[in-house]
C-alpha positions in Angstrom: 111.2 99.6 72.2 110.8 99.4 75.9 112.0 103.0 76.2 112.5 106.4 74.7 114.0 109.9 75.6 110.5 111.6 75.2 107.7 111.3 77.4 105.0 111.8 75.4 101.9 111.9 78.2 102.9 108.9 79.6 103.5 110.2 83.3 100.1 112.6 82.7 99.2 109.3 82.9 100.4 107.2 85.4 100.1 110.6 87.5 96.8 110.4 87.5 95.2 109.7 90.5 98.0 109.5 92.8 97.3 109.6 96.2 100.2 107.5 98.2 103.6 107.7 97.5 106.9 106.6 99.1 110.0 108.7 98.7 113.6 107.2 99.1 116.3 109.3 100.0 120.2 107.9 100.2 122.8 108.6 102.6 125.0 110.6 99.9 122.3 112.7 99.3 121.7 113.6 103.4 125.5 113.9 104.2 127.7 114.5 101.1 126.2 117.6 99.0 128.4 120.3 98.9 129.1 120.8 102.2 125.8 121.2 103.5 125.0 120.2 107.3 122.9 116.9 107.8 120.7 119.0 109.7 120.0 121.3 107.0 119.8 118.7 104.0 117.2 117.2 106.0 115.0 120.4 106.6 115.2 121.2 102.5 114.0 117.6 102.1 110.9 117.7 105.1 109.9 121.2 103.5 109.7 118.9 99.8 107.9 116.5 101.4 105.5 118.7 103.4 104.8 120.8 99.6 103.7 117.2 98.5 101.5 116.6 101.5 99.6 119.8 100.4 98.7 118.3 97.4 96.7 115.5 99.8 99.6 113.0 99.2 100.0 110.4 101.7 104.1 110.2 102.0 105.9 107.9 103.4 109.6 108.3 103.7 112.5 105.6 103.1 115.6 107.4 104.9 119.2 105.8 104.6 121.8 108.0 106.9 121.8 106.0 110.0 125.3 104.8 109.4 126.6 107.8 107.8 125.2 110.0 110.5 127.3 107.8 113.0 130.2 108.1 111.1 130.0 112.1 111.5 129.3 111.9 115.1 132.3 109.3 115.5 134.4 111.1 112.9 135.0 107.7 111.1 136.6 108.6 107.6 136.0 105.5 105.5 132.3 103.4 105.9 133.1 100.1 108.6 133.4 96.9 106.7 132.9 94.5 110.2 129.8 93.9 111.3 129.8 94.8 115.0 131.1 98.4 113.4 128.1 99.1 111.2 126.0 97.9 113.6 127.4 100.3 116.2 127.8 103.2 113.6 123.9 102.5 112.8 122.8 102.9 116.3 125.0 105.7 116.9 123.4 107.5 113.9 119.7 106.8 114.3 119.5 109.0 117.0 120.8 111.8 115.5 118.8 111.3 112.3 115.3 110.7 114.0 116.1 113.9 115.6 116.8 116.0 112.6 113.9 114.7 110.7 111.4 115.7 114.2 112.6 119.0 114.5 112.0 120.0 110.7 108.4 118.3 110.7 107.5 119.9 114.0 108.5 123.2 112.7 105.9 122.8 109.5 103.2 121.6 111.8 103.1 117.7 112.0 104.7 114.7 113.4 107.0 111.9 112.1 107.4 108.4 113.3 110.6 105.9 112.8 109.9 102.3 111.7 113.4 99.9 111.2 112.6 97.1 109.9 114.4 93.8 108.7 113.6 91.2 106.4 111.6 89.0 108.9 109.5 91.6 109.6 108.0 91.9 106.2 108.6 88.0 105.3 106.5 87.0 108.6 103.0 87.2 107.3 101.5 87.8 111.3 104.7 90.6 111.0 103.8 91.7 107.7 100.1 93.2 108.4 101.5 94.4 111.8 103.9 96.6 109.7 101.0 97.3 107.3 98.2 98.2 110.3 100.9 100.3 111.8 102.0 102.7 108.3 98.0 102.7 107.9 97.6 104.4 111.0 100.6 106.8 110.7 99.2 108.0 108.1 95.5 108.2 108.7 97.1 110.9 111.3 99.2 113.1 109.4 102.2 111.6 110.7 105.1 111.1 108.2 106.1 107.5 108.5 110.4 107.5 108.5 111.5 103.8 107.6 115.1 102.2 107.6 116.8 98.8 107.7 117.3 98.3 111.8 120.8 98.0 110.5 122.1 97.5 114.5 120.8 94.2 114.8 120.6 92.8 110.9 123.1 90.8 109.6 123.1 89.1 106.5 120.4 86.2 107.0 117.8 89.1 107.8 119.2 91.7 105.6 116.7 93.2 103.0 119.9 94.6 101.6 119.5 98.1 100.4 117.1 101.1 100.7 116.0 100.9 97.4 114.5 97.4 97.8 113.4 98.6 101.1 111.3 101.0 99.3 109.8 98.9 96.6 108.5 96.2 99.6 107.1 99.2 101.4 105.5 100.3 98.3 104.1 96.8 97.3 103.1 96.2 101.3 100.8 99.6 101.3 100.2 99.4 97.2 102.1 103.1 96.9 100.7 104.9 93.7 104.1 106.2 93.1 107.9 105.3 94.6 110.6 107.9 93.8 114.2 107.1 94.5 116.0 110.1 94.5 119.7 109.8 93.7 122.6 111.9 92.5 121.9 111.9 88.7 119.0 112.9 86.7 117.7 109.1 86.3 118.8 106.4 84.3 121.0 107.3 81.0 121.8 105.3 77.7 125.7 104.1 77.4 127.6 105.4 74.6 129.4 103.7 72.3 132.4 104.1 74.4 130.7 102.8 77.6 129.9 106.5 78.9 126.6 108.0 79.9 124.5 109.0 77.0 121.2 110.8 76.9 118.6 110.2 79.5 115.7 107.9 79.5 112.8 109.3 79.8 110.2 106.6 80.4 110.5 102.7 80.5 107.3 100.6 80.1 109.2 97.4 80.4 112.6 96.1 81.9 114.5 94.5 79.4 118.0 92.9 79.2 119.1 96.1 77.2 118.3 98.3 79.9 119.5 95.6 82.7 122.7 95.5 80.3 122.7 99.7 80.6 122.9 99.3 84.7 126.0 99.7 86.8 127.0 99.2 90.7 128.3 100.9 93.3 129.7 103.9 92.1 132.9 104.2 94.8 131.5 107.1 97.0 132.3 106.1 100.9 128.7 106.1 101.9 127.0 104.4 99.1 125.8 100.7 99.0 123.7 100.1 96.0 123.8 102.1 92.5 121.6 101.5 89.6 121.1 98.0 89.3 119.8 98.2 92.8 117.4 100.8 91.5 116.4 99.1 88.6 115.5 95.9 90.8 113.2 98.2 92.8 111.4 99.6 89.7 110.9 95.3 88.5 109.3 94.8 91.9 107.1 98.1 91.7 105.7 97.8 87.8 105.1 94.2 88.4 102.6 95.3 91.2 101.1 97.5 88.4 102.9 100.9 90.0 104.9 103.3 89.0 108.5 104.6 90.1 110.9 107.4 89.2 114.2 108.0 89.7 115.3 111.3 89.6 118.4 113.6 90.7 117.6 114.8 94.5 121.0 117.1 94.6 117.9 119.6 94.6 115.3 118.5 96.9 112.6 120.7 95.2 112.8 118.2 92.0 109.8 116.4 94.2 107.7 119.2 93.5 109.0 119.0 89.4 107.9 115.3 89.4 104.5 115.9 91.1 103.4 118.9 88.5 104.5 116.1 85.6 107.5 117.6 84.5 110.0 115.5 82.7 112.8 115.0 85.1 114.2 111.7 86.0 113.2 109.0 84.4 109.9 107.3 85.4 109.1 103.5 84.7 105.5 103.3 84.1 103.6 100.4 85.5 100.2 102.5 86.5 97.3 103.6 83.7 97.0 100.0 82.4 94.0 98.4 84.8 96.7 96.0 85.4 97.7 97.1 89.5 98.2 93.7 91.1 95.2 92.4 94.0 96.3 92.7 97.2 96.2 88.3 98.4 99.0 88.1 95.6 101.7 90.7 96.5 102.5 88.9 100.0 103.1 85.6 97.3 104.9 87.8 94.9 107.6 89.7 97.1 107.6 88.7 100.2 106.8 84.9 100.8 109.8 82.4 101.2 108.9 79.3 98.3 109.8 75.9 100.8 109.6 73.9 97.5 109.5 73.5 93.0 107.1 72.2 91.3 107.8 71.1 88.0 105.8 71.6 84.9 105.1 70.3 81.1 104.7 72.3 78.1 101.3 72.1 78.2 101.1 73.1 82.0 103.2 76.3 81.0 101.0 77.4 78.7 97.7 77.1 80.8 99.3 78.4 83.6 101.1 81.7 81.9 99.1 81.8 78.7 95.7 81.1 79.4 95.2 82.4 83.0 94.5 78.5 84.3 95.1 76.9 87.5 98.1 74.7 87.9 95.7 70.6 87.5 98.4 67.2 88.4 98.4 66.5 85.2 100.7 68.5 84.2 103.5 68.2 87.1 106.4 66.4 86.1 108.7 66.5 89.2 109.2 68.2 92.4 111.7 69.4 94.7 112.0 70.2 98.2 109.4 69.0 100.8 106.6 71.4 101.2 102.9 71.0 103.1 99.4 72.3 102.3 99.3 75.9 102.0 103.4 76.5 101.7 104.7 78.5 99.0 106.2 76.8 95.9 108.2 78.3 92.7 106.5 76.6 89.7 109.4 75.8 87.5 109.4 74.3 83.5 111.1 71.7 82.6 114.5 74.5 81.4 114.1 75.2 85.1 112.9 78.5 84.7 110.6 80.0 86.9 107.4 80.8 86.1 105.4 81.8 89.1 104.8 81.1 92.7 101.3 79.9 94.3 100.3 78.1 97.6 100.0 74.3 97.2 96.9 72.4 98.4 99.0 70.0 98.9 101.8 68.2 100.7 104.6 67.2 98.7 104.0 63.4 99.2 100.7 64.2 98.2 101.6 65.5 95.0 104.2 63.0 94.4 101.3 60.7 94.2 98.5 62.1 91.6 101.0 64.2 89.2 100.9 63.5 85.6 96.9 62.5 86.6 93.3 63.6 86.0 91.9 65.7 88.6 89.1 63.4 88.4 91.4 60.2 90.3 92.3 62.7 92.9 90.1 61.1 95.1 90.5 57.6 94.2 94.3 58.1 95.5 93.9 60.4 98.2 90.6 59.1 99.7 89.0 61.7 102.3 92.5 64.0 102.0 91.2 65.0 98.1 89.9 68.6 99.1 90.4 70.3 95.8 91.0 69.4 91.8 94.2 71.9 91.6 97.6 71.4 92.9 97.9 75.3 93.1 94.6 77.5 92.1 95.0 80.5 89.6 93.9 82.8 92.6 96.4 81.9 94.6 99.5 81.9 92.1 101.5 84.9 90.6 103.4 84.9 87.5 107.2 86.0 87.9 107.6 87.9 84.7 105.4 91.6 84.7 104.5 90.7 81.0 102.3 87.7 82.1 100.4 89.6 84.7 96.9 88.8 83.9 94.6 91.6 84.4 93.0 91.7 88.3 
């Protein structure tokens, strides 16, 4: 079974060791808790984080709010649907946020620093290590790195669409030890015959369809934008770059503490403790670069690509889609049309159109002076999409 309700050392485990980790916190849990100022939500939660820092972990914080700050300030009842409106709300609320979350971190003796980002910013590879350099720094200096959508200016071709996504690419991008998304129940729970919530899970070493089966969306409350399913496609992204994540109940911002002593709350989805964390080259090809093109592969290529750990030869290509040139990203597909993995092609499409289904030995003879390599796409520049065919770094 890919889960249980017991933890059995597993997060003893995946514990271990940790010295980064990125804490995501929603708007619900900043503006609709009993009552409770903003303002004061957001000290409890700096206080959490700065208990964490003692332990000598590097945090860095994923803060939704902007909007639903605004909508305090404005006194808008019900969250904007148009465009324009959420924009406007978001910039609105940013200040106010930011402002919050300086004041508490001054008063416990360090800085933070705000980073919005959109999709671009972490798709663009010359953007990418900008955003990478930058966090780096932050926190070689103490300073608690605050990150958000720039919801004022994204719209829907640069959305990266919710916070908790947000927080698995900043994980992956700075290869996190640990991401917790903090929500308003005590992690993910079994359904009941009856379609209720059941017992919790514990821990999850694998994301099945029984457990994608188990998650719901949005759950109706004004400020919320994602729900579970969102959650569990952040914890995919996270254990396939060999990391773990938890999501646990942050109604009580001290449960950060819980989770960092080991103590079973939440429920944690264990990708760390394996020797299995993914290199570095292949988590920009794995999350964050836009495939231009398909390839499409044999039987036999499937299994030396997935199976054996080989690089992707013409000889097994059997179509292609898309036009794509040398070093472009490509989804390898089977013949189902399935993906199996992305990689970089060494070649343009043409190219390719011309030696698949050959030896890598005629290469040359077709391609004359153009026949730099033997592979169409070579194993160390080519991820597997499924976790379970990561190959060992």
């Amino acid at each position: 079974m890919a889960f249980c309700a017991v933890d059995g050392g597993v997060r003893a485990v995946a514990l271990k060791g940790v010295r980064r980790v990125v804490v995501k916190v929603g708007t619900r849990l900043l503006t609709d808790v009993d009552g409770v100022p903003a303002s004061e939500r957001i000290d409890l939660l700096v206080g959490a984080i700065a208990g964490l820092r003692e332990r000598g972990w590097e945090v860095l914080l994923v803060s939704s709010g902007a909007i639903g700050a605004g909508m305090t300030v404005m006194g808008t009842a019900k969250r904007p649907r148009a465009v324009p409106e959420l924009q406007a709300h978001a910039a609105i609320g940013q200040c106010r946020l930011m402002y919050h979350y300086e004041t508490a971190c001054v008063a416990r003796g360090f800085h933070c620093a705000q980073l919005l980002l959109t999709a671009d910013d972490v798709q663009n590879r010359e953007r990418h290590l900008n955003v990478t350099s930058c966090l780096d720094t932050l926190l070689a200096r103490k300073v608690l790195p605050v990150i958000n959508e720039n919801d004022s200016v994204s719209v829907a071709e640069i959305r990266l669409g919710d916070n908790d996504t947000l927080a698995a690419m900043v994980a992956a991008m700075l290869r996190a030890d640990l991401t917790i998304l903090l929500t308003s129940i005590n992690g993910m729970r079994l359904r009941t015959d009856a379609g209720g919530l059941g017992a919790r899970i514990s821990v999850a070493t694998e994301i099945d369809a029984e457990l994608r089966a188990m998650a719901g969306g949005t759950d109706g409350n004004r400020f919320s934008v994602g729900g579970m399913a969102t959650k569990l496609r952040a914890a995919e992204v996270v254990m396939r770059a060999g990391e773990s994540l938890v999501i646990a109940d942050g109604r009580d911002f001290g449960v950060l503490g819980r989770i960092a002593a080991g103590d079973d709350v939440g429920t944690l989805f264990c990708g760390r403790g394996h020797g299995r964390r993914m290199p570095g080259h292949k988590r920009f090809l794995a999350f964050f670069s836009e495939p231009v093109g398909d390839v499409i592969v044999d039987s036999g290529a499937e299994e030396a690509v997935c199976r054996k750990g080989r690089s992707l030869l013409p000889g097994g290509i059997s179509g292609l889609k898309g036009g794509f040139g040398r070093g472009d990203t490509v989804r390898i597909l089977n013949e189902a049309g399935a993906e199996l993995g992305r990689g970089v092609s060494n070649y343009r499409h043409d190219e390719v159109l011309r030696i698949r289904g050959l030896k890598s030995s005629e290469i040359r003879r077709i391609l004359g002076q153009d026949a730099c390599f033997d592979e169409v796409v070579h194993r160390d520049y080519l991820v597997l999409t499924r976790a379970s065919d990561q190959e060992a770094p």
